[in-house]
Backbone as a chain_set.jsonl record, in Angstrom:
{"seq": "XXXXXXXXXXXXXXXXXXXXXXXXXXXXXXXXXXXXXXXXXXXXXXXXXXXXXXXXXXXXXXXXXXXXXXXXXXXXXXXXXXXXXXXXXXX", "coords": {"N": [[14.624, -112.154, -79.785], [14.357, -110.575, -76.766], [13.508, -110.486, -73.023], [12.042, -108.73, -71.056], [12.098, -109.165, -67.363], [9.622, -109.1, -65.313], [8.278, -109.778, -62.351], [8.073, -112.617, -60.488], [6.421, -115.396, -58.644], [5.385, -113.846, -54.941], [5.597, -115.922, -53.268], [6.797, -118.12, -54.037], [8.718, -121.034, -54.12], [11.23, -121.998, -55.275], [11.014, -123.393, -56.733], [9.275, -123.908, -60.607], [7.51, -121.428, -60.939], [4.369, -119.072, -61.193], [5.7, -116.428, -63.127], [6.219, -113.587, -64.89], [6.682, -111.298, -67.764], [7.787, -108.567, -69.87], [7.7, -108.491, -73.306], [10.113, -107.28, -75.184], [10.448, -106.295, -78.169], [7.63, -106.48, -78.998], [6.069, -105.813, -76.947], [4.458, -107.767, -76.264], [2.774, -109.272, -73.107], [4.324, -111.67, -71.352], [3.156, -114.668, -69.931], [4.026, -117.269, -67.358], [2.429, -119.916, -65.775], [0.493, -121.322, -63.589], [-1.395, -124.171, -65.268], [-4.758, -124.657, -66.134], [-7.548, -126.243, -64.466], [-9.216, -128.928, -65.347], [-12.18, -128.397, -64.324], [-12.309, -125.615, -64.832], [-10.958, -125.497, -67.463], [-13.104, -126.282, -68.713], [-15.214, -124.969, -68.019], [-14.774, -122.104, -69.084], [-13.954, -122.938, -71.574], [-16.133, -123.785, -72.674], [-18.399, -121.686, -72.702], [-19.996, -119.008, -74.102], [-18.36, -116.058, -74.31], [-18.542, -113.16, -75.129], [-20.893, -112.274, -77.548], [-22.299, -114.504, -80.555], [-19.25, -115.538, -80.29], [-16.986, -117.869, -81.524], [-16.91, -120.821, -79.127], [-15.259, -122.535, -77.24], [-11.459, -123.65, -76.656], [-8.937, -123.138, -78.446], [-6.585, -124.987, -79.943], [-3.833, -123.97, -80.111], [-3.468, -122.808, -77.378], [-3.228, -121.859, -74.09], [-5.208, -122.131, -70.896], [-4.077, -120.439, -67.732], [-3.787, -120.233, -64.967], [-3.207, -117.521, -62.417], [-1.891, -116.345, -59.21], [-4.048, -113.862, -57.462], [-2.168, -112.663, -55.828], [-0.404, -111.558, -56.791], [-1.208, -109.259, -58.547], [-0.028, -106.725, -57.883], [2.531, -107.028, -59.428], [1.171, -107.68, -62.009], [0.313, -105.319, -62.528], [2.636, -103.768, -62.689], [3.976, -105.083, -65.036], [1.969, -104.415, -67.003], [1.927, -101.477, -66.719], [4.623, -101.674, -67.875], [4.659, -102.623, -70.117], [3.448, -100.872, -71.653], [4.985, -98.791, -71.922], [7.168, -99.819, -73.077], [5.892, -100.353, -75.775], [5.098, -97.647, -76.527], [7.209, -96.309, -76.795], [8.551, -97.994, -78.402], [6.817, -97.769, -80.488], [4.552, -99.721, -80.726], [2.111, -99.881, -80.844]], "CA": [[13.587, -111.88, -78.801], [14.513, -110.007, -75.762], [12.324, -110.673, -72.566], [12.348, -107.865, -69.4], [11.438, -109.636, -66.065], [8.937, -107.901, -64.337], [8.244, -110.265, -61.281], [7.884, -114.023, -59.814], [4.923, -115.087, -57.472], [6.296, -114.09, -54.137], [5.348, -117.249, -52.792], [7.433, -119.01, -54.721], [9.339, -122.487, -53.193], [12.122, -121.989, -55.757], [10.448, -124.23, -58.302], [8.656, -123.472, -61.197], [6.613, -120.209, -59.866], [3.947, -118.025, -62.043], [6.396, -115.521, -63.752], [5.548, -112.446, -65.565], [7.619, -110.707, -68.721], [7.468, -107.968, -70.933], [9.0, -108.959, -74.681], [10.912, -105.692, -75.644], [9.969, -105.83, -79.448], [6.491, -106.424, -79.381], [5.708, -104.983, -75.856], [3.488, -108.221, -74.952], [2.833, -109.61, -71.562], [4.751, -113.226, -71.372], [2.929, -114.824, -68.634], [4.076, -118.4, -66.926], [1.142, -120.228, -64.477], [-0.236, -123.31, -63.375], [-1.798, -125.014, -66.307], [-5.734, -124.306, -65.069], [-7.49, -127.542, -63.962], [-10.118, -129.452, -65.981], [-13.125, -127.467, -64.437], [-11.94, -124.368, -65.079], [-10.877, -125.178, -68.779], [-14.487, -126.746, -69.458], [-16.128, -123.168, -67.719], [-14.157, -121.182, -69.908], [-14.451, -123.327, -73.221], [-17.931, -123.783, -72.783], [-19.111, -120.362, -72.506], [-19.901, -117.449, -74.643], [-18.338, -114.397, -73.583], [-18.949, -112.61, -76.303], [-21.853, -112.478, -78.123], [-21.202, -114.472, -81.725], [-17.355, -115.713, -80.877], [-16.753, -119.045, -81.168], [-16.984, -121.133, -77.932], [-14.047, -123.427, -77.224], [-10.459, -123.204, -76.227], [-8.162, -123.103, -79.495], [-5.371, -125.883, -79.88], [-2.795, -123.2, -79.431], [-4.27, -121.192, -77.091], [-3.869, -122.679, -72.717], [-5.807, -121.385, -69.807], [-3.408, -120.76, -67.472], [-3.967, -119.171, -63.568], [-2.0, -116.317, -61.858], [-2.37, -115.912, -58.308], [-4.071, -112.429, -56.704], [-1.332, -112.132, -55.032], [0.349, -111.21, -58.229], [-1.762, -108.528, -59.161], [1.018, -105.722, -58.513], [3.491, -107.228, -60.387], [0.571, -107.634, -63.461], [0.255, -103.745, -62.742], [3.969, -103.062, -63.034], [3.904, -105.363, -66.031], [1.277, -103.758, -68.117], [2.354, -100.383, -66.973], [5.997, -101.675, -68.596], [4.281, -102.945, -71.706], [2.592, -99.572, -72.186], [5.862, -97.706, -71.751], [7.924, -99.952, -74.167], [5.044, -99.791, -76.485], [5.08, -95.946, -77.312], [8.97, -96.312, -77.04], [8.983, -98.842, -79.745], [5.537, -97.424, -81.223], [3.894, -101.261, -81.669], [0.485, -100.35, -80.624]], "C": [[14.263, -111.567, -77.475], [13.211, -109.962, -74.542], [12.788, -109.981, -71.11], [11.557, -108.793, -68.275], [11.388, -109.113, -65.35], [8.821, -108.43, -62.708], [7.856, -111.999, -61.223], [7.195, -113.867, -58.549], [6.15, -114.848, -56.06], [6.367, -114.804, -53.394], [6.246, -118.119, -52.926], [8.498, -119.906, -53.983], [10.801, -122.638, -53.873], [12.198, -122.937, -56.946], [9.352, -123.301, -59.264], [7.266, -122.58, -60.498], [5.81, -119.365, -61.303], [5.426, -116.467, -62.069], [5.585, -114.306, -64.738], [7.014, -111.661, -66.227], [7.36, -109.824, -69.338], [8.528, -108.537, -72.225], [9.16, -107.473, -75.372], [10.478, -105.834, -76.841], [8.541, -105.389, -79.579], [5.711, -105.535, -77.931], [4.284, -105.745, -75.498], [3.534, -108.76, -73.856], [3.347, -111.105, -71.838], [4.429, -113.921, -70.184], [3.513, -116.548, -68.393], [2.912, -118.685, -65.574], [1.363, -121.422, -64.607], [-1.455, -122.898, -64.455], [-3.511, -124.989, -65.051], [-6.135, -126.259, -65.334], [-8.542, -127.879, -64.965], [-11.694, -128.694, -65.864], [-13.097, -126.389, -64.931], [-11.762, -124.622, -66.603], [-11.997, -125.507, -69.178], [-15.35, -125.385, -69.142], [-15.566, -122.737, -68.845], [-14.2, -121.699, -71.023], [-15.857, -123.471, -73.484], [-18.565, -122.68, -72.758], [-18.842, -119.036, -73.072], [-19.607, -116.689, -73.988], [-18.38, -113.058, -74.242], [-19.733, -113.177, -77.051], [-21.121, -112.794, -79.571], [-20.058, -115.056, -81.829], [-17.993, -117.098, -80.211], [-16.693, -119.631, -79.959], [-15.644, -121.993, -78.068], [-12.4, -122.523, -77.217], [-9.188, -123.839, -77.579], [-7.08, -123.915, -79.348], [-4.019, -124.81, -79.234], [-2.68, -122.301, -78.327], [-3.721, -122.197, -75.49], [-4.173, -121.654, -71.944], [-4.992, -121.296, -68.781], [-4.197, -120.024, -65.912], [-3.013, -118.602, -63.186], [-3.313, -116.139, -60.041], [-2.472, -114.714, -57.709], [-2.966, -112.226, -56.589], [-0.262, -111.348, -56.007], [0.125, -110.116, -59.174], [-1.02, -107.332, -58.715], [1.944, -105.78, -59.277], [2.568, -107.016, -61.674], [0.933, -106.491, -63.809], [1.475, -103.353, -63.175], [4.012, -104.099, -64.622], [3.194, -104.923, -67.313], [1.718, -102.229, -67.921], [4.126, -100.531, -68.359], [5.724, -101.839, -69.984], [4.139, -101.857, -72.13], [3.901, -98.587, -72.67], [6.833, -98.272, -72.945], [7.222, -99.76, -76.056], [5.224, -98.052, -77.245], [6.211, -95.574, -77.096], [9.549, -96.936, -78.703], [7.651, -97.992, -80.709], [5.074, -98.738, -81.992], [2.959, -101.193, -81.371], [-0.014, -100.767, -81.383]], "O": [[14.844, -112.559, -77.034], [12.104, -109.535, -74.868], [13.581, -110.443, -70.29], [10.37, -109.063, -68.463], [12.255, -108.593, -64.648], [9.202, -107.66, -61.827], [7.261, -112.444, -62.205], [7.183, -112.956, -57.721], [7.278, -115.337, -55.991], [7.241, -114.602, -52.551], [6.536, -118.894, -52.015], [9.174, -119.3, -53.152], [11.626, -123.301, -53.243], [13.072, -123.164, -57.782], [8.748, -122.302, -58.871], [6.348, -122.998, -59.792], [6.473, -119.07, -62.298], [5.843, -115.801, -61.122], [4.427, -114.378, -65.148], [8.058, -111.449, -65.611], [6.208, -110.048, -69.712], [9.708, -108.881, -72.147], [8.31, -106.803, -75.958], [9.478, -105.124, -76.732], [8.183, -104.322, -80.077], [4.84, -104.684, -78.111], [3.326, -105.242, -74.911], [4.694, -108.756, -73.443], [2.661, -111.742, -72.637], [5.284, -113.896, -69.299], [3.402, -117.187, -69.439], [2.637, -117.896, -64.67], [2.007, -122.225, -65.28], [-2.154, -121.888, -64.538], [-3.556, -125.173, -63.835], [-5.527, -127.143, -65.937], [-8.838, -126.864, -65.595], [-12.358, -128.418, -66.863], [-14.072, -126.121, -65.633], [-12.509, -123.875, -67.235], [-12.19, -125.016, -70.29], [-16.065, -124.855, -69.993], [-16.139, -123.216, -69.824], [-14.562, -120.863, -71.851], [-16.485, -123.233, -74.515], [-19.767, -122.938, -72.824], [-17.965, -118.217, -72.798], [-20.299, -116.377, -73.019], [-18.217, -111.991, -73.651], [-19.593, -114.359, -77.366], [-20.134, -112.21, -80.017], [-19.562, -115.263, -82.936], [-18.754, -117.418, -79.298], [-16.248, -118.735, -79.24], [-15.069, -122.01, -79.156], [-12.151, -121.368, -77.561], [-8.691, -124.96, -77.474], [-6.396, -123.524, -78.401], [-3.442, -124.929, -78.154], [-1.992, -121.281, -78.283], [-3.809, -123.407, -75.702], [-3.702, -120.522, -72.057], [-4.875, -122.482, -68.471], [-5.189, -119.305, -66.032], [-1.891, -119.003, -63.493], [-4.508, -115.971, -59.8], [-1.428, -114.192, -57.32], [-2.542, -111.409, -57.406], [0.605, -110.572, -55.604], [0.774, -109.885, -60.195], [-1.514, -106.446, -59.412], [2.331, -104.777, -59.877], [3.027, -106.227, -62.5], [1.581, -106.223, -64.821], [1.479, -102.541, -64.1], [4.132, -103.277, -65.531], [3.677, -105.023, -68.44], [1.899, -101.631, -68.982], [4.499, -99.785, -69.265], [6.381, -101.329, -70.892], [4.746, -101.652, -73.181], [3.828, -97.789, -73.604], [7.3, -97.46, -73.744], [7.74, -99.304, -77.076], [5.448, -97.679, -78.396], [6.39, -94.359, -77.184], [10.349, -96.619, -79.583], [8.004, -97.695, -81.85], [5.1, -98.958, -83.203], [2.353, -102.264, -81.407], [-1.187, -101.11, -81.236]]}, "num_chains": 1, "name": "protein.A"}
């Protein structure tokens, strides 16, 4: 597993900071966050968002947060996914 690093919050204190990755084989997004808080995982497990899909938050599965401020790096991150994607051809 090979993992490109796209960006770290630029906030960051020099401790554990939301991170953002592309993984070169598969070309998905590897995100690191703060672990969301108890409200936030009960909103989000509690509530259809899709009509039909199961409600609840899957043992393997965590809710995690990314701060705004982070939302050009996402952009350069999904643009990178996209690009290793139809490099590797794993859509």
């Amino acid at each position: 597993m090979t993992l490109r690093f796209v960006g770290i919050d630029p906030n960051t204190g020099g401790e554990g900071s939301p991170t953002v990755w592309v993984e070169e084989e598969s070309a998905d997004l590897v995100l690191q966050g703060e672990e969301a808080d108890a409200l936030l995982k009960d909103l989000v497990g509690s509530t259809e968002w899709v009509a039909s899909h199961k409600t609840g938050i899957p043992a393997h599965e965590r809710v995690i947060r990314i701060p705004a401020r982070m939302v050009p790096i996402l952009r350069e991150a999904c643009d990178e996914a996209e690009r290793v994607a139809e490099h590797r051809d794993v859509r």
